[in-house]
NUTOR-106278 format. One record per residue (C-alpha): y, x, z; residue in one letter. Coordinates in steps of 0.25 Angstrom, whole numbers, plus 5000, padded with zeros to 4 digits. Layout:
N
YXZA;...
//
This chain:
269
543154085530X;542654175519X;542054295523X;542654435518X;541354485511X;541454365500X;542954405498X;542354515488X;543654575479X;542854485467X;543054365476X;544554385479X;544854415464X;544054295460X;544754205469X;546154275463X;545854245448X;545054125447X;545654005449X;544953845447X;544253855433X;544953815422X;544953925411X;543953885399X;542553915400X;541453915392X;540053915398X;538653935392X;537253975394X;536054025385X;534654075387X;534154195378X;532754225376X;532654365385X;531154385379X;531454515370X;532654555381X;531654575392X;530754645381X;531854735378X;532054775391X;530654805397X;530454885383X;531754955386X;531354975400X;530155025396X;530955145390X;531555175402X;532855095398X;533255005411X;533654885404X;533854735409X;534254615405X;535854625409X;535854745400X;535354685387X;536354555388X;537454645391X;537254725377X;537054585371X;538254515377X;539054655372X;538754665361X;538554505356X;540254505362X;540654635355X;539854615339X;539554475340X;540654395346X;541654505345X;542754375345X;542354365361X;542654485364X;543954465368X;544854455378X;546254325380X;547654425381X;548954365380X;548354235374X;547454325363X;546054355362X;545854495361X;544654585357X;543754665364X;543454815360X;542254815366X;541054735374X;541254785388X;540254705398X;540454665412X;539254635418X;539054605433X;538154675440X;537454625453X;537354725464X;536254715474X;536854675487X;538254665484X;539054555474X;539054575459X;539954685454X;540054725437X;540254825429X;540954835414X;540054895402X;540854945392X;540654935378X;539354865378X;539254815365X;539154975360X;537855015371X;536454985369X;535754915380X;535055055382X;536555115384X;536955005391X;535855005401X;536055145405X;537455115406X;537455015415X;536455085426X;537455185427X;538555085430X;537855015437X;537455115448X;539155145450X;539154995449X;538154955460X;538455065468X;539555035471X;539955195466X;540955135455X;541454995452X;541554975436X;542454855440X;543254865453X;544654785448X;544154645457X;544154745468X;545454785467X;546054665463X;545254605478X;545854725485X;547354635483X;547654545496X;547554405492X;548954345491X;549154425480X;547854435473X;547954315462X;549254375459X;548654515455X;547654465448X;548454365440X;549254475435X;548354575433X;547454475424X;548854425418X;549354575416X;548254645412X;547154585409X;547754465400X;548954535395X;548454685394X;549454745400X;549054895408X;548854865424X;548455025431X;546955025434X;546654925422X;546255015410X;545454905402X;546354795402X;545554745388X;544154715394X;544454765411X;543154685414X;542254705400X;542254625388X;541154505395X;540454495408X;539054475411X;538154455423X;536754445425X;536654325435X;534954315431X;535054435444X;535454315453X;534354225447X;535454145440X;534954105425X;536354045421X;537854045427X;539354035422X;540154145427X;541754165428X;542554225418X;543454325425X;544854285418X;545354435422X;543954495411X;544554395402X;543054395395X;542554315384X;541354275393X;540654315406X;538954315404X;537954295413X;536354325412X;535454225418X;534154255425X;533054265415X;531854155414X;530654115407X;531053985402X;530453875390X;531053905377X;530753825364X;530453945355X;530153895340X;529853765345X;528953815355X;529153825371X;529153965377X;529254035387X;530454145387X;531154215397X;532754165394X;534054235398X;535054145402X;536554175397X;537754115405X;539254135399X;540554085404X;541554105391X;543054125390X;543353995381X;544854085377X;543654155370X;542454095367X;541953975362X;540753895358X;540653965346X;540854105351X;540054085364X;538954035355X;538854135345X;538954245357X;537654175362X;537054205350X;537454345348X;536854375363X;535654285360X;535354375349X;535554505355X;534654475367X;533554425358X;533454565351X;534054665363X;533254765356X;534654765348X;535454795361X;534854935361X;535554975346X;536755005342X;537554875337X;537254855323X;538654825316X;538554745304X;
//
């Protein structure tokens, strides 16, 4: 018999939407050299900015979706891709003691890693705390007695989410769960893993940072040492491909090579 405290209002929703997995997926992974993020961060530190590594890839994965890959940045309604006005992030936030809650940044692609950072520890104290819940739908949608769970969910998702159409206490109906998710899973001591796409976000991918390691690199034909951040994506094949996926690795590998740039304005050619 399963015991009520693993029945969390996530567990029951989860168990309403998903079904055996048979929606197209793409999977990949990638390490980038974190060697200037960590200096960016300690110098950034050492002004007094608290900045970590979760908040440098989420101005990287913002902004390499919003300017970069703008074709990604899109949502499936009524059989059509459709484009995103802006990068909101999801990003799943561990809190100590308790399961994994998460918070939606909006318009990502337009802060600094310095705005972001202050933005975020405000949200996260309501977060953590319990004080407010930036995302508290799977609650209310565990809060419905089981027999006519799936049945709610489906038609919210049909209703709402796929069509568009307005449904009280859902204002966002474009992006109700951000633009993309990311989590951080390197806080659990993972280095790689390939999380679900939540068919209700209808996102174009779902991110996740690995813990970061010194590992032996070839460097200009020569082995080094360099500590590597491993990058784990689960891609909605409605929306991305090969091509896409790759040049989106690219865009991010860029920008965390030089997070220096995170900290600027976007510079619009």
């Amino acid at each position: 018999m399963v015991k009520k405290m693993y029945t969390s209002s996530w567990r029951k929703v989860s168990i309403s939407i998903f079904g055996a997995p048979k929606e197209g997926k793409v999977f990949g992974s990638y390490d980038v050299d974190a060697t200037e993020l960590l200096k960016f961060i300690e110098k950034k530190k050492k002004e007094g900015v608290k900045l970590t590594v979760t908040h440098v890839v989420t101005a990287a994965v913002a902004r390499t979706l919003f300017y970069d890959t703008p074709e990604a940045n899109c949502f499936v309604r009524r059989g059509r891709l459709m484009q995103r006005e802006n990068a909101d992030v999801f990003l799943a936030v561990a809190q100590q003691g308790k399961s994994t809650t998460g918070m939606i940044i909006p318009k990502v692609e337009s802060k600094t890693v310095t705005e972001l950072s202050e933005y975020m520890t405000k949200k996260l104290k309501n977060v953590k705390s319990g004080k407010k819940q930036s995302f508290d739908l799977t609650k209310s949608l565990g809060k419905v007695p089981w027999p006519f769970r799936g049945f709610v969910i489906k038609f919210i998702k049909w209703w709402a989410f796929q069509n568009g159409f307005w449904l009280p206490g859902i204002k966002r109906r474009d992006s109700p769960f951000g633009s993309i998710a990311l989590t951080n899973i390197g806080t659990f001591g993972l280095e790689n893993g390939y999380l679900a796409l939540f068919p209700i976000a209808n996102y174009p991918a779902i991110i996740a940072m690995g813990q970061i390691k010194e590992k032996a690199v070839v460097v200009d034909g020569k082995i080094v040492i360099r500590p590597m951040l491993p990058l784990s994506g689960t891609f909605d094949h409605r929306i991305m491909d090969g091509d896409k996926i790759g040049f989106m690795t690219n865009a991010m590998e860029r920008r965390l090579l030089n997070p220096q740039h995170l900290d600027e304005p976007e510079q619009i050619a």
